[in-house]
C-alpha positions as CSV (number, residue, x, y, z in Angstrom):
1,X,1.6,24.8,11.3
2,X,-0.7,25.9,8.5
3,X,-4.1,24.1,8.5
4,X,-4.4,21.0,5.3
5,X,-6.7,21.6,2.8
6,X,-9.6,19.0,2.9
7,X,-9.6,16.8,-0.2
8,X,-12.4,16.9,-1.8
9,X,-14.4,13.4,-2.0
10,X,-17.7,12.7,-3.5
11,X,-19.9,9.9,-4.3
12,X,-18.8,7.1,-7.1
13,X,-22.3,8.2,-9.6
14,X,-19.8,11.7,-9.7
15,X,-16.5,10.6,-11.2
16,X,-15.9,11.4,-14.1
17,X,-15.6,7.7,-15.4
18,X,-19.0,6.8,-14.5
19,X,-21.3,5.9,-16.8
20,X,-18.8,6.2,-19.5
21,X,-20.1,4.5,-22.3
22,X,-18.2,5.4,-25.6
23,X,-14.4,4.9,-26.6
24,X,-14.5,8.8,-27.5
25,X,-15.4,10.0,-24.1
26,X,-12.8,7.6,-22.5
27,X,-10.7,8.9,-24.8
28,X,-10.8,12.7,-23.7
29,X,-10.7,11.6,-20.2
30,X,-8.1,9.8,-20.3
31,X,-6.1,12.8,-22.3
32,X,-5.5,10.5,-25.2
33,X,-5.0,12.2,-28.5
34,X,-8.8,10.9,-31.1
35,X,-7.5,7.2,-32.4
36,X,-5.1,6.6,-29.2
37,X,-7.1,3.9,-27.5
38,X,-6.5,1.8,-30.9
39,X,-2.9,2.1,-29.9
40,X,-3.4,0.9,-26.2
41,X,-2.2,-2.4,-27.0
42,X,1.2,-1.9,-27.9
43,X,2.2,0.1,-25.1
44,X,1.1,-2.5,-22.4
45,X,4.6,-3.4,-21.6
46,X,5.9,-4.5,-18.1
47,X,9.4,-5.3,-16.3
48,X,9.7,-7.8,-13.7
49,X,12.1,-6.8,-11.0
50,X,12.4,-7.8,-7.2
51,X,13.1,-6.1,-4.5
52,X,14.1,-6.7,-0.6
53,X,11.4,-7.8,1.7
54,X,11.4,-5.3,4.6
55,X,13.4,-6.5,7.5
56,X,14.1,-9.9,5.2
57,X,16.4,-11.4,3.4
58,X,13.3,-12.8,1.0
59,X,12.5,-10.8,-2.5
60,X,9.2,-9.5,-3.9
61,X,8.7,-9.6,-7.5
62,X,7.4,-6.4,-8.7
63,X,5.3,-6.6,-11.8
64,X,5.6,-2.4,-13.3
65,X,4.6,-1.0,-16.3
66,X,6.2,1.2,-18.8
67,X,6.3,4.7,-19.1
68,X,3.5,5.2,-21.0
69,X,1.5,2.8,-19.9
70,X,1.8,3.9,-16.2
71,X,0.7,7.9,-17.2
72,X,-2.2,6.3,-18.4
73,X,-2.9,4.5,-14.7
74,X,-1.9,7.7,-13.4
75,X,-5.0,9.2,-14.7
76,X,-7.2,6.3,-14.1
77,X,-6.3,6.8,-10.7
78,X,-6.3,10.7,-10.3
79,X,-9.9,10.0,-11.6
80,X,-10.9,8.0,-8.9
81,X,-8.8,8.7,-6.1
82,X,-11.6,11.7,-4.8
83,X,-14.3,8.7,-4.8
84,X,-15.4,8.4,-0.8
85,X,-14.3,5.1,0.2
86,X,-14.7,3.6,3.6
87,X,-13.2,4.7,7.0
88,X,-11.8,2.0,7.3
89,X,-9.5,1.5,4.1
90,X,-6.1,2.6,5.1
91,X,-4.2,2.2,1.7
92,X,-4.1,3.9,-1.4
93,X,-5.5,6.8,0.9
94,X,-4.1,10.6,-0.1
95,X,-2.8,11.7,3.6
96,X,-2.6,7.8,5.0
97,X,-0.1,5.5,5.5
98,X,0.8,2.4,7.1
99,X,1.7,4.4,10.2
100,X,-2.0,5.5,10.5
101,X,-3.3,1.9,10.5
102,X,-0.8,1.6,13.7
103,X,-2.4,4.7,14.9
104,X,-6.0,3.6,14.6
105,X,-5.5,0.5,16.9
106,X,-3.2,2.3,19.8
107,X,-6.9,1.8,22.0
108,X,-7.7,-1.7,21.2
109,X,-6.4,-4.0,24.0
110,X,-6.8,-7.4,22.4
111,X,-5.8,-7.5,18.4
112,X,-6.5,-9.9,15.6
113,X,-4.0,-9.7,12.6
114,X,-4.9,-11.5,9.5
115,X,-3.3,-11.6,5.9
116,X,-4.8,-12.6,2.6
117,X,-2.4,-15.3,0.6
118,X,-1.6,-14.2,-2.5
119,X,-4.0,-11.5,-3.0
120,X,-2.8,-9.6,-6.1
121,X,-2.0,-12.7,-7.6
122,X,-5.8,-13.9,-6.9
123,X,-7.4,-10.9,-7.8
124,X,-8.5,-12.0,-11.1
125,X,-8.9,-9.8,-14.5
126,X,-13.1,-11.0,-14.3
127,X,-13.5,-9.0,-10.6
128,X,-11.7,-5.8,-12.0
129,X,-14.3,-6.0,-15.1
130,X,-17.3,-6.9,-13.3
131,X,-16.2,-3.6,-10.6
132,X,-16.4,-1.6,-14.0
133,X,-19.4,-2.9,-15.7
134,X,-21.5,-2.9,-12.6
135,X,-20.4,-0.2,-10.3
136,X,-18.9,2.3,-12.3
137,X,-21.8,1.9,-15.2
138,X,-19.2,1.7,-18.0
139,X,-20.5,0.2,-21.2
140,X,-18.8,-3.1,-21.6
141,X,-16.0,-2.0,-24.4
142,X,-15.5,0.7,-22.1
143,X,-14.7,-1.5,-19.4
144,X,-12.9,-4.3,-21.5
145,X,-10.4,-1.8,-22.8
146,X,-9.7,-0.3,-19.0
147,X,-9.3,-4.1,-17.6
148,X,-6.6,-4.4,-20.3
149,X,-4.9,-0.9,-19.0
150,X,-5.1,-2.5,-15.0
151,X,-4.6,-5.8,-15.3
152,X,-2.0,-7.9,-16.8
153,X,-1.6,-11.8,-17.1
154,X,-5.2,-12.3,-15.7
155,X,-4.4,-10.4,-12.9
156,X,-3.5,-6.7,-10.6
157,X,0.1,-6.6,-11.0
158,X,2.0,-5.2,-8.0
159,X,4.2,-2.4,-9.2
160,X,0.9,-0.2,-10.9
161,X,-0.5,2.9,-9.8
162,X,-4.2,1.8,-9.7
163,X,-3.0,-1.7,-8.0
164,X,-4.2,-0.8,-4.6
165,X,-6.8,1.2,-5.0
166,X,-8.2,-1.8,-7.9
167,X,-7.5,-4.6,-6.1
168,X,-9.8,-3.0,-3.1
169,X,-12.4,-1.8,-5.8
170,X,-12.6,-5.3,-7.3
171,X,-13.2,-6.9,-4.0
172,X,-15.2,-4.2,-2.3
173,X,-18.0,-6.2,-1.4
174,X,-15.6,-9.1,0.4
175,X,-14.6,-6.3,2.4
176,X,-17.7,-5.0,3.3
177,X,-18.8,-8.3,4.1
178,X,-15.4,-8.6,6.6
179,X,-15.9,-5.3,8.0
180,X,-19.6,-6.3,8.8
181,X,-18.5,-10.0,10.5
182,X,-15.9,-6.8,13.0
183,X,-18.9,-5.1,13.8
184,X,-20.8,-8.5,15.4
185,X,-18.0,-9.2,17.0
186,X,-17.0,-5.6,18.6
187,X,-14.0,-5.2,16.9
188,X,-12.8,-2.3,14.6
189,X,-11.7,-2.9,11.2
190,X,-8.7,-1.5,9.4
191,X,-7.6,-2.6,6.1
192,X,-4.4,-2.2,4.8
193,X,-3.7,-3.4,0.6
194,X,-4.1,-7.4,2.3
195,X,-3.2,-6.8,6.2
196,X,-6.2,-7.0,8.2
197,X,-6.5,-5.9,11.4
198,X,-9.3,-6.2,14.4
199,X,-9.0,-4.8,17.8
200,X,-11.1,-4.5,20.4
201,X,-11.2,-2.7,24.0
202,X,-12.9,-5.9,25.4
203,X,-11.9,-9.3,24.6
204,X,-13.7,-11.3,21.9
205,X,-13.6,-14.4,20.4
206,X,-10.7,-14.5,18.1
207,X,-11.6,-17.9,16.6
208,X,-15.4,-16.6,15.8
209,X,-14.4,-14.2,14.0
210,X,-11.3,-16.1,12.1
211,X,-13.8,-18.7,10.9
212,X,-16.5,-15.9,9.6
213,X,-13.0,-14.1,8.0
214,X,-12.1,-17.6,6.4
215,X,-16.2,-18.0,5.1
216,X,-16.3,-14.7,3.3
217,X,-12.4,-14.9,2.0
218,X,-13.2,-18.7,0.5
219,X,-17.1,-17.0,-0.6
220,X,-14.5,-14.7,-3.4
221,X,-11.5,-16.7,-4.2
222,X,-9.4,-16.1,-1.8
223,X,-8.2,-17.8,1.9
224,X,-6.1,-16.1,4.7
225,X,-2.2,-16.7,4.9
226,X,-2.9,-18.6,8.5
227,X,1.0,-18.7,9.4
228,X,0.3,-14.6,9.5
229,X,-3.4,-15.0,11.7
230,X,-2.0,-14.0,15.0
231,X,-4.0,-13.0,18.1
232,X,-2.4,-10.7,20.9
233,X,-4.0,-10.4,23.9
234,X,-3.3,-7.2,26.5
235,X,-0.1,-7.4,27.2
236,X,1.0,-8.3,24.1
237,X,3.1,-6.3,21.8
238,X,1.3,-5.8,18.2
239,X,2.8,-5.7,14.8
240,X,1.0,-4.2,12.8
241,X,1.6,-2.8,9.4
242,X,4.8,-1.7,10.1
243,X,4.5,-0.5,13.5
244,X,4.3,-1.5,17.3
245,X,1.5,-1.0,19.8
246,X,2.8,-1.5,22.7
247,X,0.5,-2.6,26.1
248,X,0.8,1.0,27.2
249,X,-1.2,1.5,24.1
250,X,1.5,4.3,22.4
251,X,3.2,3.3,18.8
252,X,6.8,2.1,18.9
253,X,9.6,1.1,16.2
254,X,9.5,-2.7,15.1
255,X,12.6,-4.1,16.7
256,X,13.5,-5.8,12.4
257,X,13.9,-1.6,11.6
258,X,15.5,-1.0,14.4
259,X,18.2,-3.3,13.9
260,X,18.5,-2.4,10.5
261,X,19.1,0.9,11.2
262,X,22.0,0.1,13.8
263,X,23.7,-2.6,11.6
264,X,23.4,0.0,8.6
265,X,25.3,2.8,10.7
266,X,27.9,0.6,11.7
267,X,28.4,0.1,8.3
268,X,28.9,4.1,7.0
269,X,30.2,5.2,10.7
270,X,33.5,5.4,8.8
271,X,32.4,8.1,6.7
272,X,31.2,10.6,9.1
273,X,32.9,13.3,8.6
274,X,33.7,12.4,4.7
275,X,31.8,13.1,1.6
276,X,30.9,10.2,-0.4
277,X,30.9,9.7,-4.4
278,X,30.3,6.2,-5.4
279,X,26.6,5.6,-6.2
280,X,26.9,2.7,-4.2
281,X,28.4,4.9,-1.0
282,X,25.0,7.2,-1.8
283,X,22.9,4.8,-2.0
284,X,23.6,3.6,1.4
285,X,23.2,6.8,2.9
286,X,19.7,7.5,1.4
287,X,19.0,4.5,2.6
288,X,19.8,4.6,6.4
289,X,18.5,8.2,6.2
290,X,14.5,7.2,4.5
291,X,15.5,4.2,7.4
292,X,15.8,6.7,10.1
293,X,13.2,9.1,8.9
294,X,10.7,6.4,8.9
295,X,11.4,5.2,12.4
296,X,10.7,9.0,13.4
297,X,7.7,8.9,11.8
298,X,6.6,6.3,14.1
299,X,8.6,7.4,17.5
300,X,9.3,11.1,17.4
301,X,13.0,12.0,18.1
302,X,14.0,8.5,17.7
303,X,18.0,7.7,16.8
304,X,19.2,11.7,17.1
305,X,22.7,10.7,17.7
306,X,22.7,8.6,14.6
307,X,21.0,11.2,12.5
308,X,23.3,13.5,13.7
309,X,26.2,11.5,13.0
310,X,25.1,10.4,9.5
311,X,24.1,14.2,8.6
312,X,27.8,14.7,8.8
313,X,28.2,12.4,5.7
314,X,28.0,14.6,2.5
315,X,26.2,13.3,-0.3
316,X,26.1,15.3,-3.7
317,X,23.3,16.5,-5.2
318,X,22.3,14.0,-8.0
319,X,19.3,14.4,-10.4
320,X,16.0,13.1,-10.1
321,X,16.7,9.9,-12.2
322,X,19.5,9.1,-10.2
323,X,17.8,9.9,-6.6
324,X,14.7,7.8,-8.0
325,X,16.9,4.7,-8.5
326,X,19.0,5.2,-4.8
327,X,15.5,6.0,-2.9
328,X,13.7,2.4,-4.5
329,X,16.0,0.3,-2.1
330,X,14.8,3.2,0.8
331,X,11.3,2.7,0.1
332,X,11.0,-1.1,0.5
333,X,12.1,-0.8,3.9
334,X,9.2,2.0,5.1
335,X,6.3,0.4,3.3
């Protein structure tokens, strides 16, 4: 296995967006043709969709821009993806995923789990601005004119490119704070978009450290969604993210994808053997496979006879537009 390149990552005073105090610069940065900021406006258009809750029969709306609106956050974000951020962010991360916040718990005997209500729809247009104006240096047209690229309504919508990586810059400091409140407490810290988790090898004071969480959250806007604050103690199994860490401390399958998987296969097992041509037909099938890759992600080797089985389904080759469109039903289940 060839060894990854390391990503380059350098301090916030070196992206390129720092200090960026004229519309001309932003301009060339953000690959706009001289004059195209004055046409920003019109091309902040956004479709509301929903999609399936994984392992749930509830919907999340998805707020996502437009095509050209969303190269534009593209580059916003390529510019400030190399930015070192803390350890302990998990999402938004190039080579991390909700499988690695599992992962960086598998020691911690005693877990605390805790959610933030609402967050993209609390993180308000004001945070993102003051995130620009203050940490990134921007002159303040500068910054007014990339608040109305991120935001929308007031606030992060969920289906952008910079929506993770935004929605942590805007509340850095709450996190920071949060992470701080782990440390007295012995726990480590793991942030994932608005799943928090704390684990520890020794056992701590869960409700200490829930109260200092619900202090800091209330200190910026926001509270904790308490029917999600769970505690698990050593013999506990622990969702998180995802994932399963199990009291033998290895990462299993969540039982909701598990059974997913099996109910989907009973569903195709009359194809094996078949090719299938209805988009519908297709779209199941790239669905149970993303299903099954994803559980193998966590569990190596998991569900072989079922992959074997449903790798005797033929599926034809479609374009990218169409694969894009079967894959967005796959995806909502991993994540």
């Amino acid at each position: 296995m060839k060894n990854r390149t390391p990503l380059k990552k350098y301090d916030i005073t070196q992206c390129a967006l720092y200090k960026c105090r004229t519309k001309k610069r932003l301009e060339k940065l953000l690959r706009l043709e001289p004059g195209g900021l004055k046409a920003v406006d019109d091309i902040i258009v956004y479709h509301k969709f929903e999609i399936n809750k994984k392992h749930s029969d509830e919907k999340r709306a998805i707020t996502a821009p437009d095509k050209k609106l969303k190269d534009i956050q593209k580059r916003i974000l390529h510019l400030l993806q190399p930015v070192i951020r803390p350890e302990w962010l998990i999402s938004g991360e190039k080579r991390k995923c909700y499988i690695d916040n599992g992962k960086a718990h598998l020691n911690g005997k005693y877990v605390l789990t805790v959610d933030i209500k609402k967050f993209y729809d609390n993180c308000t247009r004001e945070s993102v601005y003051q995130f620009l104006v203050l940490k990134l240096k921007t002159s303040p047209d500068v910054a007014e004119i990339l608040t109305n690229i991120i935001t929308y309504n007031g606030g992060i919508p969920t289906g952008c490119p910079t929506s993770q990586i935004m929605a942590f810059y805007a509340y850095s400091d709450m996190f920071s704070e949060i992470a701080d409140a782990a440390k007295q407490c012995g726990c480590k810290f793991t942030l994932y978009v608005d799943d928090m988790t704390f684990s520890s090898k020794e056992q701590f004071s869960p409700d200490r450290l829930r109260q200092m969480i619900d202090c800091i959250l209330r200190k910026y806007g926001h509270k904790p969604k308490y029917s999600k604050v769970k505690y698990y103690g050593f013999s506990d199994y622990k969702p998180i993210t995802g994932t399963i860490v199990t009291p033998e401390q290895t990462l299993a399958v969540p039982n909701g994808l598990q059974k997913t998987i099996y109910t989907a296969f009973q569903e195709v097992k009359p194809l094996v053997g078949t090719e299938v041509h209805s988009d519908e037909d297709v779209k199941r099938i790239l669905s149970l496979k993303g299903q099954i890759q994803a559980a193998r992600n966590i569990e190596k080797g998991k569900f072989p006879e079922i992959r074997r089985l449903t790798d005797q389904i033929g599926v034809p080759v479609m374009d990218n537009r169409r694969k894009r469109k079967a894959l967005i039903e796959q995806r909502t289940t991993t994540e």
